[in-house]
N, C-alpha and C positions, 0 to 999 in steps of 0.2 A: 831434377835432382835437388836442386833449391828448394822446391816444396816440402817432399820429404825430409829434408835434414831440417826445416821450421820445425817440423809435427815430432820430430825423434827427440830433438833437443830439449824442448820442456819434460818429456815426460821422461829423460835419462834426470834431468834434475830433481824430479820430484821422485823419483825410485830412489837414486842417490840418498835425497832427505831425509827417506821414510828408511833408507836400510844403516844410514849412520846417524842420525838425528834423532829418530823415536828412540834406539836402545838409553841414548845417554841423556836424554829426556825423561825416559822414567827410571832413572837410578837417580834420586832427589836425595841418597848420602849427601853431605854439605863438607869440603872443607875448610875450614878454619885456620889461616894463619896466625901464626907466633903473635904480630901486632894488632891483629883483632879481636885476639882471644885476651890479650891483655884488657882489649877497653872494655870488656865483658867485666874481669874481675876486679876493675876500677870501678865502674859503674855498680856492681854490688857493695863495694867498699864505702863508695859515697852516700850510696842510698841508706847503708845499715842494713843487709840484707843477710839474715841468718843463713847459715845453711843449717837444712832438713835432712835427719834423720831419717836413711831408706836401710830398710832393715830386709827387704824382698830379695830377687834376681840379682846378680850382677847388673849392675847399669851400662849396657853396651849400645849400639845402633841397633834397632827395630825393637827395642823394648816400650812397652806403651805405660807410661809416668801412670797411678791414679788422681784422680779428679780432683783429692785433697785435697793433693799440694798446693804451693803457692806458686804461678807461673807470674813471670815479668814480661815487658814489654822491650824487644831490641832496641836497645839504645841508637836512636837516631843517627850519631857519627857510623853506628856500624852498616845500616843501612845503605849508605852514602856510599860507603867505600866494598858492601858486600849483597847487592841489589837482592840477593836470590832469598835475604831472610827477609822480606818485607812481611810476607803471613807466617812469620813465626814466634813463637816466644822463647826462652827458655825460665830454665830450674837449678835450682843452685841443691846439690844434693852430695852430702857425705863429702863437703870441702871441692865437692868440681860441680864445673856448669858444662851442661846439654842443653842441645836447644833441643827444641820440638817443635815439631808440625799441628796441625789443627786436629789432629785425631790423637794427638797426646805422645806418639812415640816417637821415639829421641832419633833423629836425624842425626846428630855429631857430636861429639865432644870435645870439650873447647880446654886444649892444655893451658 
């Protein structure tokens, strides 16, 4: 009986993983807290960062930014405190910042 429950229990973990772990795994929406969204619109304040003129879509989650724009790099504090934007950037657009992912579409909006 002890052998069998070795062999059952890895693989009840790795079904587990795969049946709560992949969904939320590939849903890569980002949230953005109140205080990290601040150091977003500080860090554009200091740097002098315009905001860009988007005249297209609504700016929502899964919209893909064009190439134009001007994309920034996550301010290091936010990294620190928000691991998950380490490959991202955002855009400062129509007075609000989005970040984006490396294929250009806006992952979050940062109030």
């Amino acid at each position: 009986m002890k052998g069998l429950t070795m062999r059952i229990l890895p693989s009840l973990l790795i079904a587990s993983a795969l049946a709560f772990g992949v969904p939320a795994a590939l849903a890569d929406d980002i949230f953005i807290a109140p205080e990290i969204g601040i150091k977003f619109h500080d860090d554009g304040k200091v740097k002098k960062y315009k905001s860009h003129k988007w005249d297209g879509d609504d700016l929502a989650v899964g919209v893909v930014v064009p190439g134009d724009v001007e994309y920034y790099d996550v301010p290091e504090d936010v990294i620190v405190a928000t691991p998950a934007l380490k490959s991202h950037r955002y855009v400062y657009l129509n007075d609000h910042v989005y970040i984006v992912d490396g294929g250009r579409r806006i992952v979050a909006v940062v109030e």
